[in-house]
C-alpha positions in Angstrom: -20.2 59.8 101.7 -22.5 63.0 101.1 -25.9 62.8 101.6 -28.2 63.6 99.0 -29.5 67.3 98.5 -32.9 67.6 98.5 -34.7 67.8 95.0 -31.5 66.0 92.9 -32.4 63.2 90.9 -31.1 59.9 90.6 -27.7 60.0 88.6 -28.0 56.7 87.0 -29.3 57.1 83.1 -32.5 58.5 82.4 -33.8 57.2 85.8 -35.8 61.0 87.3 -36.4 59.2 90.5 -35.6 61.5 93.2 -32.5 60.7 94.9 -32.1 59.4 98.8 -28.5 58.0 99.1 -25.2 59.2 97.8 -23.0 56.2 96.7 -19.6 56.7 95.1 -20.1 60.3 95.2 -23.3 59.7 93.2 -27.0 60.8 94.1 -29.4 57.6 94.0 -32.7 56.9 93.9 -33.9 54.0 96.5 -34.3 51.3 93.6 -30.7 51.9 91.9 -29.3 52.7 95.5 -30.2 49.1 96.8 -29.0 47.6 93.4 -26.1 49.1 93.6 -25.2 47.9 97.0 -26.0 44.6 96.6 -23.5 44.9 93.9 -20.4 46.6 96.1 -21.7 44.0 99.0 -20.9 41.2 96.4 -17.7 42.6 95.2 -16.3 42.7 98.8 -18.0 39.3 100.5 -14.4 37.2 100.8 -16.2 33.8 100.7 -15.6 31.8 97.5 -12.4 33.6 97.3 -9.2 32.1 97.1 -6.8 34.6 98.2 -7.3 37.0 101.1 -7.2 40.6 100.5 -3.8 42.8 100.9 -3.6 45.4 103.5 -4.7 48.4 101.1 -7.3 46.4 99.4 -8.8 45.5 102.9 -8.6 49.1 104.0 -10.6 49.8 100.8 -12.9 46.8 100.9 -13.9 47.9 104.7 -14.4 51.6 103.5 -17.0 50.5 101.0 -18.9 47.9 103.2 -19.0 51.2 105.8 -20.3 53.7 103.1 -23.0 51.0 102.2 -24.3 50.1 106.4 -24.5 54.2 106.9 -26.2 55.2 103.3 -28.3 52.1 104.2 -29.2 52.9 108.0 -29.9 56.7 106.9 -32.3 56.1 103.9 -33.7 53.8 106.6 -34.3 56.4 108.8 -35.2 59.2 107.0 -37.1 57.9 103.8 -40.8 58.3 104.3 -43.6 56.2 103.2 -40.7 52.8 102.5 -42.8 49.5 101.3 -42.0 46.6 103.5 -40.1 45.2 100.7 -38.0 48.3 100.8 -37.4 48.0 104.5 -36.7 44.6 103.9 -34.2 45.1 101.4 -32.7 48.0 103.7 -32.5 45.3 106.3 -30.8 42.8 104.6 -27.6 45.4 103.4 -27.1 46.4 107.2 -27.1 42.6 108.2 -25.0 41.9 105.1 -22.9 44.4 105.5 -22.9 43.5 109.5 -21.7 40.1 108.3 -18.6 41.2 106.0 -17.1 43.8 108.8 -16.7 41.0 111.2 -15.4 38.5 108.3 -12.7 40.5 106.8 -11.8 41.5 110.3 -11.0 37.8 111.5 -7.6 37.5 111.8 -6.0 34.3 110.0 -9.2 33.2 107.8 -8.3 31.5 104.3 -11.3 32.6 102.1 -12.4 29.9 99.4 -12.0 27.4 102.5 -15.3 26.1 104.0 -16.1 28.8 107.1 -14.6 26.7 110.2 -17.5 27.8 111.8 -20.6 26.9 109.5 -23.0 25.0 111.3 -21.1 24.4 114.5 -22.9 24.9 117.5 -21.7 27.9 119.9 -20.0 26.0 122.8 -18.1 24.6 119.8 -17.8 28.3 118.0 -16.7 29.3 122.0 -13.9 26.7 121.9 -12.8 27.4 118.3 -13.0 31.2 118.8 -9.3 33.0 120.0 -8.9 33.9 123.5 -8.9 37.9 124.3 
């Protein structure tokens, strides 16, 4: 989780973009950055899945989602001159991401189930949720 040196290029193909994030050990530019994110975000998401994740693959699962939200959060904050469809997209990993820490960390969820809490309001979410 590196951060980009100034003046490398993107590592992807021919793409000379100049690179903002480091992914996977790999400088990115903003466009293949994103893409690729969306990619490892999709990978991880548990829903449509029938079998929950082992320990290990959890641990590694929660390392990626992390690597994503702070590559995301720093090209975010130090990119100049980002369209709003780039700040957008930005956005949407660190909510996304957001949304997969807290689901792979609930304790007892069966993934490929319907989400127990889909749609229910939040005195119901409040009575549903586990007592701390």
């Amino acid at each position: 989780m590196g951060e980009a040196m100034a003046g490398q290029t993107c590592s992807v193909g021919a793409c000379r973009d100049l690179g903002v994030a480091v992914l996977g050990e790999q400088t990115l530019c903003l466009e293949h950055f994103v893409a690729r994110c969306y990619e490892q975000l999709g990978e991880v998401d548990p829903r449509g899945r029938a079998i929950p994740a082992g320990a290990l693959q959890l641990a590694a699962q929660m390392a990626r989602v992390e690597e994503c939200s702070t590559q995301a959060l720093r090209v975010s904050l130090t990119t100049d001159r980002l369209s709003n469809l780039e700040r957008g997209r930005l956005l949407d990993l660190l909510l996304w991401a957001g949304e997969l820490y807290v689901l792979l960390r609930r304790p007892g969820v069966r993934y490929g189930q319907p989400d127990v809490w889909e749609g229910a309001r939040i005195e119901e979410r409040q009575a549903m949720a586990p007592e701390s």
